[in-house]
C-alpha positions in Angstrom: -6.3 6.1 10.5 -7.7 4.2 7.4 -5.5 1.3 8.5 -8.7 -0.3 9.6 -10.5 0.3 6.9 -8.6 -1.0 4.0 -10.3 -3.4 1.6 -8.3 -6.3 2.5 -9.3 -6.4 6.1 -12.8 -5.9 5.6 -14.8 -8.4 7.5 -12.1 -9.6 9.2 -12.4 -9.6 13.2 -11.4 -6.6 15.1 -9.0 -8.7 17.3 -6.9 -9.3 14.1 -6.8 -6.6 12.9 -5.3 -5.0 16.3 -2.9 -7.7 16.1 -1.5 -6.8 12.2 -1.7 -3.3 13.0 0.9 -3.8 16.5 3.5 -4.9 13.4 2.8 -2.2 11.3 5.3 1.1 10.5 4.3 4.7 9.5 6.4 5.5 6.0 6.9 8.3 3.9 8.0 8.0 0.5 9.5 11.1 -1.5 8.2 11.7 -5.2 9.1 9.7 -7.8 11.1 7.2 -5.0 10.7 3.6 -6.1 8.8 1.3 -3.4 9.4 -1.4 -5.2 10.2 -3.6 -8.6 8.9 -6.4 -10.2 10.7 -9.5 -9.6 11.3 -8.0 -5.8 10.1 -10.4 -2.7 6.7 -9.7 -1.7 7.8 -8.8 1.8 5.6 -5.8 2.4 2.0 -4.4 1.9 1.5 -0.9 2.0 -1.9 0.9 3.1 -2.2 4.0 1.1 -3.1 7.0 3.5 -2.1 10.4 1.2 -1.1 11.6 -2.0 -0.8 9.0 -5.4 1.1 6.4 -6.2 1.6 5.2 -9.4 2.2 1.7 -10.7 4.4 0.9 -13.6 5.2 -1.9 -15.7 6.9 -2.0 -19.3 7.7 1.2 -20.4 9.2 3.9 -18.0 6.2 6.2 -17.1 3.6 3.9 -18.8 1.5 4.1 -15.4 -1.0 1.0 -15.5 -2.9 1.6 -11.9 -2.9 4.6 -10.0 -3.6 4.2 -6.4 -4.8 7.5 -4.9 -7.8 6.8 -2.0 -6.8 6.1 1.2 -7.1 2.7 2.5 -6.5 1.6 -0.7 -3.9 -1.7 -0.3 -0.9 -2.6 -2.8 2.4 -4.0 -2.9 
């Protein structure tokens, strides 16, 4: 799983990352389902594993990141 080898726990120790991972959920999101909005809490990170997601702000369908490689982290 590219859990491990997302960017934001690079270079972090292994019994850490074992311990965030025992907390995390497998998710699947349907196309063009909203994760999430801006002014939302910031009570989740996702680790990207398959497919694209595309960030918005402003205009509807004015995409300003794109996150589409696995282990990629947003949220």
């Amino acid at each position: 799983m590219y859990f491990k080898q997302a960017d934001i726990f690079w270079d972090m120790p292994k019994t850490f990352v074992n311990e965030v991972y025992k907390q995390t959920e497998k998710v699947s999101f349907e196309k063009d389902e909203c994760l999430f909005q801006a002014g939302d809490p910031a009570d989740h990170c996702f680790i990207h594993l398959k497919g694209q997601i595309k960030l918005s702000l402003g205009e509807p369908g004015q995409t300003v990141y794109l996150v589409s490689h696995a282990g990629e982290a947003f949220g």
